[in-house]
N, C-alpha and C positions, 0 to 999 in steps of 0.2 A: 540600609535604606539609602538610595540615592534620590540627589534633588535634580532637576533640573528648570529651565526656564524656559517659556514662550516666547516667541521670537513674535517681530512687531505683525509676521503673516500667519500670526495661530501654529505655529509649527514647534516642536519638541523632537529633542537627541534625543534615542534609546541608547543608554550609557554601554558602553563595550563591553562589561562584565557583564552586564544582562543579556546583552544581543548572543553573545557565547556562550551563556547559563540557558538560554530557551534557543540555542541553534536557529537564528534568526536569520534569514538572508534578504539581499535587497531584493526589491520588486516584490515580497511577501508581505500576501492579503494579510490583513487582522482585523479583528471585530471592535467598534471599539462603544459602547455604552454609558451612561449614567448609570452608576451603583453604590445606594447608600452614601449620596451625598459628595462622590467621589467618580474618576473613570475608569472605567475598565477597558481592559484589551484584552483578547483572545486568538489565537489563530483559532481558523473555522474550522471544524471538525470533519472530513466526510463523512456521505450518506450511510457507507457500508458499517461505521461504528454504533449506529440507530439501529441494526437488527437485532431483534429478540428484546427490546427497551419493555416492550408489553407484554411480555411470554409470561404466560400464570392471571393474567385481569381475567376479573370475570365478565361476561357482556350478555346482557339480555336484551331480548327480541325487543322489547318494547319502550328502552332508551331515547331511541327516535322512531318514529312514525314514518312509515314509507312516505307521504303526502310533504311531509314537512322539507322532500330533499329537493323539491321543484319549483 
């Protein structure tokens, strides 16, 4: 576990062992959240890894109302 500190502009060092543990480069997005009382980061996923996320739900007709979509 590595500690780091906030700087007086809200800002934090991603510690070098990590930056080269998740192959981190400058000017790369990351997501960053409240979780469980704590923050998180991510880099954002693309779209193309969401296919097939719902392959096998079941869906019926009557979930939503044609009327309800306007």
């Amino acid at each position: 576990m590595e500690t780091v500190t906030v700087s007086p502009k809200f800002q934090v060092v991603i510690p070098k062992k990590l930056r080269e543990e998740l192959k981190l480069r400058p000017g790369q997005k990351l997501l960053i959240y409240p979780f469980e009382g704590g923050l998180r980061l991510e880099a954002p996923r693309p779209v193309t890894e969401l296919r097939g996320m719902a392959k096998g739900m079941s869906w019926r007709e009557d979930y939503r109302d044609r009327k309800d979509r306007f």
